[in-house]
C-alpha positions in Angstrom: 71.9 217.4 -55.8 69.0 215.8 -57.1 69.9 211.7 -56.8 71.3 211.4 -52.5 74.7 210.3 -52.3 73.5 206.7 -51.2 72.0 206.0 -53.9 74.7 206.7 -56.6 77.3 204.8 -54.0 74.3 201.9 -54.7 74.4 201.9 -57.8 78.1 202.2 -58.7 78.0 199.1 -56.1 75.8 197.2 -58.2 77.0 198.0 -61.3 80.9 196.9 -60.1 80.0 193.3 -58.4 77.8 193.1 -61.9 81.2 194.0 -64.0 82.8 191.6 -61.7 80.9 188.8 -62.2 80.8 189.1 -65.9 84.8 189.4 -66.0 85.3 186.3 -63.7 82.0 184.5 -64.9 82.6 184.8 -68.8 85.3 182.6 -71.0 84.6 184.8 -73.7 87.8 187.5 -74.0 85.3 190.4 -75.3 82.8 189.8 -72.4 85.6 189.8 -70.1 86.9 193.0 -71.8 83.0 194.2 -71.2 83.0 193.8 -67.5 86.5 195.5 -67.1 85.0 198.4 -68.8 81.3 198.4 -66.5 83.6 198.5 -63.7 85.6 201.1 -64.5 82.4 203.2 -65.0 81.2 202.1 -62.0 84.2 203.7 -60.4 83.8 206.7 -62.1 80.0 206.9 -60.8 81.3 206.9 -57.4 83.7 209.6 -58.3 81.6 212.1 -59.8 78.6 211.3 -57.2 81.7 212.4 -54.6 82.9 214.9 -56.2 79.3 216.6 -56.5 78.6 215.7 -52.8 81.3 218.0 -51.2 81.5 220.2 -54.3 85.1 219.8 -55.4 86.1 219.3 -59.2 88.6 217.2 -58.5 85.6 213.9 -58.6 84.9 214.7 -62.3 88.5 215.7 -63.5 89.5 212.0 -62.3 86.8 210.5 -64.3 87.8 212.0 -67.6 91.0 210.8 -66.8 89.7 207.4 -66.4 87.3 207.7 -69.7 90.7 208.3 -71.2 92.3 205.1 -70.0 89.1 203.1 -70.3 89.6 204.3 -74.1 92.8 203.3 -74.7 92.1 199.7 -72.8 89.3 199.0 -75.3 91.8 200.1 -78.4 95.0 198.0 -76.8 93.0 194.8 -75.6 90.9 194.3 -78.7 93.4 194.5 -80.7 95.2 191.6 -78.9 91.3 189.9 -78.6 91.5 190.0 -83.0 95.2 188.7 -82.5 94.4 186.2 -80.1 91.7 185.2 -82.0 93.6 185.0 -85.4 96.2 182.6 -83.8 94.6 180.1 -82.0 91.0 180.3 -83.8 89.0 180.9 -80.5 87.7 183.4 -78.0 88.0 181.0 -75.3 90.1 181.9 -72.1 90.7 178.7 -70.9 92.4 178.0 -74.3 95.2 180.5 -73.6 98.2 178.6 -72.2 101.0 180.0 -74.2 102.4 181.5 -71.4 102.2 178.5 -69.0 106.5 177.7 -67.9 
């Protein structure tokens, strides 16, 4: 392996607490939907960087698995971001109380 192990563990680190901060940081639905997404890569980074350090599949076969679902998240939550958006005329997340009892 090229890149040590501690260094991909680093970086997928880095890269989560930064997808972390933007999701809890942001009022904006997209860029919350944005740091969902950099932490799921971030996972998968940590996953394949595994799965190449002890040499088992099973690191990168997960990962696809979690492109999939990363996929589907995207299709599913901006279509209720244009929804959202339609109804109430705003991207803001504070602005969504419909729920509230």
């Amino acid at each position: 392996m090229l890149v040590p192990f501690g260094h991909l563990l680093i970086l997928a680190g880095v890269l989560f607490v930064m997808g972390a901060a933007c999701a809890v940081a942001r009022r904006n639905l997209i860029m919350i939907l944005i740091g969902v997404e950099v932490m799921l890569n971030a996972a998968g980074i940590a996953l394949v960087g595994a799965s190449l350090r002890w040499l088992q599949l099973d690191g990168q076969a997960f990962f696809i698995f979690i492109l999939a679902v990363a996929a589907s998240e995207v299709a599913v939550g901006l279509a209720l971001i244009v929804y959202c958006q339609r109804r109430t005329g705003t991207l803001d997340a504070d602005r969504y109380d419909l729920m509230k009892g």
